[in-house]
C-alpha positions in Angstrom: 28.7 263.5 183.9 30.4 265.6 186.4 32.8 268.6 186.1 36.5 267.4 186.0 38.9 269.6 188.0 41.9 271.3 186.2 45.2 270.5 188.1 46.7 273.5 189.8 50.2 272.9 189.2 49.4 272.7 185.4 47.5 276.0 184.7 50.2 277.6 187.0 52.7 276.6 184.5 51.4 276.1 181.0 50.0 278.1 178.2 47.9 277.5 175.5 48.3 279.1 172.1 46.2 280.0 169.7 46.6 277.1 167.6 46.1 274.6 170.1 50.1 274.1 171.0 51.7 274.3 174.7 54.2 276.9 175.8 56.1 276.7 179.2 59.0 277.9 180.7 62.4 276.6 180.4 64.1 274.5 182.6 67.6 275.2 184.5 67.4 278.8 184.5 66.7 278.8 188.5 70.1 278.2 190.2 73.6 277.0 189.1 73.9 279.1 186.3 77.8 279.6 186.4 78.6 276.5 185.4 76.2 276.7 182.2 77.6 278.6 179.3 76.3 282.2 177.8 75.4 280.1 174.4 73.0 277.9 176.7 71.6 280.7 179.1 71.1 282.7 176.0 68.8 279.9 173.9 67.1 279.1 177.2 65.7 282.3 177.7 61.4 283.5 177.7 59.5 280.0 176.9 59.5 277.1 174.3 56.2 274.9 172.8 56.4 271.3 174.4 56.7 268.3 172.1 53.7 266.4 171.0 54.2 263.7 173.5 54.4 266.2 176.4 51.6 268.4 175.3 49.2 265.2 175.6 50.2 264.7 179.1 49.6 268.0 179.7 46.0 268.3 177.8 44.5 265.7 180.1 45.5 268.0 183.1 43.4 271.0 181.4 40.3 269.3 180.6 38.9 273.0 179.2 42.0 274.6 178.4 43.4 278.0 180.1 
């Protein structure tokens, strides 16, 4: 069986944790911030796990993890 390849774009962005879960960065923190409010830049900040649903997506683009 040959060696599957990792996606780049995946192990640029995505973290495993220790138990297994994924951890990325949050979305619309980039540009356009002015018209978002403190309440949402503030809960937004550093990174958040993904759901289940995403992180199953995102396994199968990290066949041997980070």
């Amino acid at each position: 069986m040959p060696k599957l390849k990792t996606k780049s774009g995946a192990k640029k962005r995505f973290k495993i944790t220790a138990t297994g879960k994924i951890k990325a960065g949050v979305a619309g923190k980039r540009h356009r911030l002015l018209s978002h409010s403190a309440k949402y830049i503030r809960q937004n900040r550093g990174t958040k796990v993904m759901s289940e649903a995403d992180a199953k997506i995102i396994k199968t683009y990290l066949p041997y993890g980070l």
